[in-house]
SEKOLNU-455105 format. One record per residue (C-alpha): residue number from 1; residue in one letter; y, x, z. Coordinates in nm, 2 decimals. Layout:
! SEKOLNU-455105
@k: NUM; r: A; v: Y; u: X; w: Z
...
//
This chain:
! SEKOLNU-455105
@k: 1; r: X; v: 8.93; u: 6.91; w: 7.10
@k: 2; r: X; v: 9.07; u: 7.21; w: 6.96
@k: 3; r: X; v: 8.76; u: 7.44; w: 6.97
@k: 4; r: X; v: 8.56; u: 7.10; w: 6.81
@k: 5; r: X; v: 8.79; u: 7.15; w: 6.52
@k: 6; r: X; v: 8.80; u: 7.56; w: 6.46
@k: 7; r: X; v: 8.40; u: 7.51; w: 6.53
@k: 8; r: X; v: 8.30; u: 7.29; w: 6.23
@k: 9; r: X; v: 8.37; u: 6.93; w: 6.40
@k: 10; r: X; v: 7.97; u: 6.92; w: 6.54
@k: 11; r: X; v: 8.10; u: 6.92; w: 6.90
@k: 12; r: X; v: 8.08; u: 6.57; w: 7.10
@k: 13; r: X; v: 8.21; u: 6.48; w: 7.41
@k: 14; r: X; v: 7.94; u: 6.19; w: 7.45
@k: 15; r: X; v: 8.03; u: 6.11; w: 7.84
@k: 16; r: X; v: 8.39; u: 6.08; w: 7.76
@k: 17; r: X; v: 8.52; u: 6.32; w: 8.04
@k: 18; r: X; v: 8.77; u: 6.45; w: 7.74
@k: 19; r: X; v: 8.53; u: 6.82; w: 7.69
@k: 20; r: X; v: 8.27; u: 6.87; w: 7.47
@k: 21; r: X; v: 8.04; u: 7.11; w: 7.75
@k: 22; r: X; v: 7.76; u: 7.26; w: 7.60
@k: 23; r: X; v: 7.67; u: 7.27; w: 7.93
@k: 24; r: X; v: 7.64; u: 6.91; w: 7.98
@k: 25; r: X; v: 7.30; u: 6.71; w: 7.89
@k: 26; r: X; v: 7.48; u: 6.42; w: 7.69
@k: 27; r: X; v: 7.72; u: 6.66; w: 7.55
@k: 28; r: X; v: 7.46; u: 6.90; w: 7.45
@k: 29; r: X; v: 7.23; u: 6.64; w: 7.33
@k: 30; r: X; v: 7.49; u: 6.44; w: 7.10
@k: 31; r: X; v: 7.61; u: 6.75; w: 6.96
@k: 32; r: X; v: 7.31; u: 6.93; w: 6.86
@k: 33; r: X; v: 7.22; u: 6.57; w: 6.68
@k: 34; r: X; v: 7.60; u: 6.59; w: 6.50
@k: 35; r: X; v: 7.46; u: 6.94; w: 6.37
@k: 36; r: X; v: 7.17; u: 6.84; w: 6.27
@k: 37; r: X; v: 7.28; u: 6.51; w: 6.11
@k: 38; r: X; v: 7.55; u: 6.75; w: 5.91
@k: 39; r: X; v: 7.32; u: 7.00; w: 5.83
@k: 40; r: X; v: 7.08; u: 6.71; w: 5.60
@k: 41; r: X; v: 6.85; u: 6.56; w: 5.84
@k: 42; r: X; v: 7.03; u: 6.24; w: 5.86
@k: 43; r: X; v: 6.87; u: 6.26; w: 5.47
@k: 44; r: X; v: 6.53; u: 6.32; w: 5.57
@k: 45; r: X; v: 6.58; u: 6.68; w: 5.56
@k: 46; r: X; v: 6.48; u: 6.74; w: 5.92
@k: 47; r: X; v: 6.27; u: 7.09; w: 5.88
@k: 48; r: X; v: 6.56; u: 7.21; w: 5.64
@k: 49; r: X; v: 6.84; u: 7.12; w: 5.94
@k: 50; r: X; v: 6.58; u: 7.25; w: 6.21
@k: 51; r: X; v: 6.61; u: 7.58; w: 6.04
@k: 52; r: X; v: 6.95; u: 7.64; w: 5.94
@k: 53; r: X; v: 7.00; u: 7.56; w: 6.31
@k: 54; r: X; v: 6.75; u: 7.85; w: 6.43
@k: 55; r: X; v: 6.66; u: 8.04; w: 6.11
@k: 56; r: X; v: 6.35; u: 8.06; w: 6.24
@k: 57; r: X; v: 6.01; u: 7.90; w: 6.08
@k: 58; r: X; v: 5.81; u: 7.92; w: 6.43
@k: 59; r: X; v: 6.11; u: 7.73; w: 6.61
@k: 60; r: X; v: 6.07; u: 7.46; w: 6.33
@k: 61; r: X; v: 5.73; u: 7.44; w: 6.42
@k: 62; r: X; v: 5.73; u: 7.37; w: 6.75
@k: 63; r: X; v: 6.05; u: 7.14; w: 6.75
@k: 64; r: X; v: 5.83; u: 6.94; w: 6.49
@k: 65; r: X; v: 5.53; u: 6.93; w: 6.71
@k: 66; r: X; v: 5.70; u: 6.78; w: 7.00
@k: 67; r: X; v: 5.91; u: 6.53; w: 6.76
@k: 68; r: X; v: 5.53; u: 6.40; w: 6.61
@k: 69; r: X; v: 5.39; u: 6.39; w: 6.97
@k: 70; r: X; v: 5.72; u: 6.17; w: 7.13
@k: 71; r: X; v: 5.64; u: 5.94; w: 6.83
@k: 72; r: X; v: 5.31; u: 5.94; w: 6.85
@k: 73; r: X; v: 5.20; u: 5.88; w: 7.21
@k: 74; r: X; v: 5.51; u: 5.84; w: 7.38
@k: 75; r: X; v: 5.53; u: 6.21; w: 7.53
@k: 76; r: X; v: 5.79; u: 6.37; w: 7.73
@k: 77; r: X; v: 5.89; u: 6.66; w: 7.68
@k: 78; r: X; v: 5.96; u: 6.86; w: 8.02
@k: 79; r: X; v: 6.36; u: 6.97; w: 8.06
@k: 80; r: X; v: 6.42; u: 7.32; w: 8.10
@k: 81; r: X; v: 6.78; u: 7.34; w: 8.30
@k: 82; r: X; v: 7.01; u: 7.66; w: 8.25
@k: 83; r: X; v: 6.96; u: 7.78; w: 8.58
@k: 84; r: X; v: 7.23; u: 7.72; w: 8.78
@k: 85; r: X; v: 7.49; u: 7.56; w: 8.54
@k: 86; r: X; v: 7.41; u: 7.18; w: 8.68
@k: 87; r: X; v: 7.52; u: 7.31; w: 9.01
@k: 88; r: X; v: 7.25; u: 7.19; w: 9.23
@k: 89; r: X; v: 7.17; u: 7.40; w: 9.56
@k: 90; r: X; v: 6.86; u: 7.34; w: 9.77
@k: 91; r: X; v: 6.86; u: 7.09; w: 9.99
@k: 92; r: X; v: 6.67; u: 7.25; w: 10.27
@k: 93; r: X; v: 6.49; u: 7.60; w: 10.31
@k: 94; r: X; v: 6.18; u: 7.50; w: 10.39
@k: 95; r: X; v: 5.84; u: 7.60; w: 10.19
@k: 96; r: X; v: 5.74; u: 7.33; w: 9.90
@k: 97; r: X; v: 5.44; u: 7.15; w: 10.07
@k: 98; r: X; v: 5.38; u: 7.00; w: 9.74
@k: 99; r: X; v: 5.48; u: 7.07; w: 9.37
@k: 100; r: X; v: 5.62; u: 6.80; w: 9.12
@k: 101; r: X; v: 5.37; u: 6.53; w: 8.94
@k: 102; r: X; v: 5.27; u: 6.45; w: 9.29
@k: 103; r: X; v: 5.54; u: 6.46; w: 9.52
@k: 104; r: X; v: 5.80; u: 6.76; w: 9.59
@k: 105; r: X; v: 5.83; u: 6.78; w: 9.93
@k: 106; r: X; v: 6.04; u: 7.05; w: 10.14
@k: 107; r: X; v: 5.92; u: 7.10; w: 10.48
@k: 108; r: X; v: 6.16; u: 7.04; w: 10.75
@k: 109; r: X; v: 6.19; u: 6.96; w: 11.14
@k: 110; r: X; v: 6.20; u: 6.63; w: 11.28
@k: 111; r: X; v: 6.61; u: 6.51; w: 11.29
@k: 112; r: X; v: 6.70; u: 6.83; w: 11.05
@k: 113; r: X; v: 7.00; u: 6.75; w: 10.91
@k: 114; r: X; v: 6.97; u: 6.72; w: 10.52
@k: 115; r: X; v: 7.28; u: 6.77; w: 10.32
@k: 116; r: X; v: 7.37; u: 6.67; w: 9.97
@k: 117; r: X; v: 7.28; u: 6.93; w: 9.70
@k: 118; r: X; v: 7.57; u: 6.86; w: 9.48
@k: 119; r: X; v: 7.90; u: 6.66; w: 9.49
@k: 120; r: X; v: 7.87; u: 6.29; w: 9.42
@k: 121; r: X; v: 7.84; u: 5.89; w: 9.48
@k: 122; r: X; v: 7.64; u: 5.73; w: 9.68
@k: 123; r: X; v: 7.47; u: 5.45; w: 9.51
@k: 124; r: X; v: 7.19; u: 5.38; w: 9.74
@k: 125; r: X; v: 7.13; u: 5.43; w: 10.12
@k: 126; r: X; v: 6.88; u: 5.24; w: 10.35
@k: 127; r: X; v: 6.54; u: 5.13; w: 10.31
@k: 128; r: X; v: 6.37; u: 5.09; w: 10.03
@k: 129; r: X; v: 6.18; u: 4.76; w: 10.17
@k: 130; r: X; v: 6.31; u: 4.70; w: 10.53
@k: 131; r: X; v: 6.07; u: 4.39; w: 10.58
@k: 132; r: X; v: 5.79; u: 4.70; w: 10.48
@k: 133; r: X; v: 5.87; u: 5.03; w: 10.63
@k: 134; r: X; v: 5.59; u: 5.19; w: 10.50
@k: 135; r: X; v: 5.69; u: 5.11; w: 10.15
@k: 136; r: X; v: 5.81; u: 5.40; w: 9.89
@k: 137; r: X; v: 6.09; u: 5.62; w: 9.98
@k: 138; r: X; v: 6.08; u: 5.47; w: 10.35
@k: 139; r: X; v: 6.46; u: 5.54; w: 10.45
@k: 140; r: X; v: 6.65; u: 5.70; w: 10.17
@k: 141; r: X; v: 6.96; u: 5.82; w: 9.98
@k: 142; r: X; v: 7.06; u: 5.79; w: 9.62
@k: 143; r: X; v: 7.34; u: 6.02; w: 9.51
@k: 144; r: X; v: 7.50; u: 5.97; w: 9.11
@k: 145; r: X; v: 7.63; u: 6.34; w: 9.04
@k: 146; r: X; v: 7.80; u: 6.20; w: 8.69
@k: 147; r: X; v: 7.65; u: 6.33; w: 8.35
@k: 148; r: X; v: 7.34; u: 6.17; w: 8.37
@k: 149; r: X; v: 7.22; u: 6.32; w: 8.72
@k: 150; r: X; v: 7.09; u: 6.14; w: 9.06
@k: 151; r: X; v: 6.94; u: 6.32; w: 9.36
@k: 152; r: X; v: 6.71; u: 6.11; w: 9.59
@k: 153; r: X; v: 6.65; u: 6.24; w: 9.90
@k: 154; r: X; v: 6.36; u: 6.07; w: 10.09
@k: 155; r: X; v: 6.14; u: 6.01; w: 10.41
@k: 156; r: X; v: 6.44; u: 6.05; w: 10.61
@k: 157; r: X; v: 6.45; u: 5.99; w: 10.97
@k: 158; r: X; v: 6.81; u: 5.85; w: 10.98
@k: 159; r: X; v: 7.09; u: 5.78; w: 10.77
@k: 160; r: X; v: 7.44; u: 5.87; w: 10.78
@k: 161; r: X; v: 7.60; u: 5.82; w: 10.43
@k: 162; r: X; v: 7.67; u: 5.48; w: 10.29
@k: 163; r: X; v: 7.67; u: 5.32; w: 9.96
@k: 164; r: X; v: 7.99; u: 5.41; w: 9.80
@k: 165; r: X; v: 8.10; u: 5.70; w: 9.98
@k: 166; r: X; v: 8.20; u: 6.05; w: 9.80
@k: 167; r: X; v: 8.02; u: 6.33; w: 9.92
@k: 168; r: X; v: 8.09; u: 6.68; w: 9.88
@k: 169; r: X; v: 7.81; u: 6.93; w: 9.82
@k: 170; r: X; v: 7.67; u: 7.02; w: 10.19
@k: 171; r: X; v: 7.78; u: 6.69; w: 10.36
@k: 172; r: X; v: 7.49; u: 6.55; w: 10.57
@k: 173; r: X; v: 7.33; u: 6.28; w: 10.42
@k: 174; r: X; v: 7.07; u: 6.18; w: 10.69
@k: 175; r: X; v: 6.79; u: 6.36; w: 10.88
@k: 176; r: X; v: 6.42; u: 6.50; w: 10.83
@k: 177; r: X; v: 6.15; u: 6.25; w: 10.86
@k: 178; r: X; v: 5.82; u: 6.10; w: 10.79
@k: 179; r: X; v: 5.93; u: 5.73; w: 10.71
@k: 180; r: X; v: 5.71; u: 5.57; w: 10.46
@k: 181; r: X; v: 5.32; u: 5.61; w: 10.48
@k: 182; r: X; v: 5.37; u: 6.01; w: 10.50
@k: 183; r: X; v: 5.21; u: 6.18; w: 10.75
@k: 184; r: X; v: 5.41; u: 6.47; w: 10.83
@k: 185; r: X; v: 5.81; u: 6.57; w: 10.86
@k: 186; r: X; v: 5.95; u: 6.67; w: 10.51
@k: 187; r: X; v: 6.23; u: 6.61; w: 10.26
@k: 188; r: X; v: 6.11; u: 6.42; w: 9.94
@k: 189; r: X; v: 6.35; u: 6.51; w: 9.70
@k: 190; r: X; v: 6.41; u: 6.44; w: 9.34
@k: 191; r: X; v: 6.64; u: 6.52; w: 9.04
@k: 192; r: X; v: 6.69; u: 6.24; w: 8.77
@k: 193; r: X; v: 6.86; u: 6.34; w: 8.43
@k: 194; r: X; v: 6.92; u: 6.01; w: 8.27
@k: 195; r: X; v: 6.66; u: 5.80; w: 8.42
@k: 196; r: X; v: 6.38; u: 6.10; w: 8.35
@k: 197; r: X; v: 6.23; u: 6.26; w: 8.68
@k: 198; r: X; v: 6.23; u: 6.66; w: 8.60
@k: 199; r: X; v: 6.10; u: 6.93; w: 8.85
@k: 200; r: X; v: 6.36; u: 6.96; w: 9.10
@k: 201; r: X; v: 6.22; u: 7.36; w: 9.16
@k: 202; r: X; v: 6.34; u: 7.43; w: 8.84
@k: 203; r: X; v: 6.70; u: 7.33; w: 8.98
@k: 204; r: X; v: 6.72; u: 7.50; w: 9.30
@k: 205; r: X; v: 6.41; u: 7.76; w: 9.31
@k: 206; r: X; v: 6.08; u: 7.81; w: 9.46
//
């Protein structure tokens, strides 16, 4: 709390873990809101803020344009991860059968063993509707990572984890399948900041 202090007080440590990581999505988020509440837009000053932030007129612009669009027809702005700095590693090596906004899938052999891409919780492990097998996920894993950040990881042939249990990063989860109404082996995987699904190739790489 220190460096909050010698910086100007615009840090926030908004998911209480006792830092204020710039790093961190709730962090990052609450903080550059302190800034910009600080810096006059909490008085309607909002382009003024924008640019003593940036000091540029074309990043005005464009923060400005997605600001009238999310109020205007609900839009959601894509997340652009620092690569590498949530920690995530790819799940399994296989090619990407299919990109994000239909379905990212990771193609894998039959009873592959799938292991957890980061450290976390289990909050979820089973079938998504047992009395309809060919329902959604099919046989699948939820994982909370803490900040914000779920992993599913989908399709799967067979289970291993259990609601509840720690995982480290690399722990088998379960195995490669085609549970669900999918007609080939793969991995459906996804990454979940605060309730948003964002492209998890942006994560862990093509």
């Amino acid at each position: 709390m220190a460096l909050i202090s010698k910086y100007g007080e615009y840090g926030v440590d908004a998911n209480g873990d006792g830092k204020a990581d710039m790093w961190d999505l709730e962090d990052a988020i609450f903080s550059a809101a302190n800034y910009l509440g600080k810096s006059e837009a909490a008085s309607g000053n909002i382009e003024k803020a924008l640019y003593r932030y940036n000091h540029s007129q074309e990043y005005v612009s464009e923060v400005m344009k997605y600001a009238t669009l999310y109020v205007t027809e609900g839009y959601d702005a894509i997340i652009i991860p620092q690569p590498g700095k949530a920690g995530f590693s790819r799940p399994v090596n296989g090619e990407v059968t299919s990109g994000f906004g239909h379905v990212p899938d990771f193609a894998c052999s039959y009873g592959q063993p799938i292991p957890a891409s980061k450290a976390g919780k289990v909050i979820m492990a089973g079938w998504q509707n047992a009395s309809n097998p060919s329902e959604g996920y099919g046989q699948y894993v939820r994982v909370d990572h803490g900040g914000g950040y779920v992993t599913i990881y989908a399709h799967l042939s067979s289970i291993k984890a259990r609601a509840g249990d720690q995982l480290s990063a690399g722990t088998v989860l379960g195995g490669c399948g085609s549970t669900c109404s999918s007609t080939g082996n793969h991995l459906y995987f996804e990454i979940i900041i605060n309730g948003v699904k964002v492209n998890p190739l942006l994560f862990v790489g093509e």
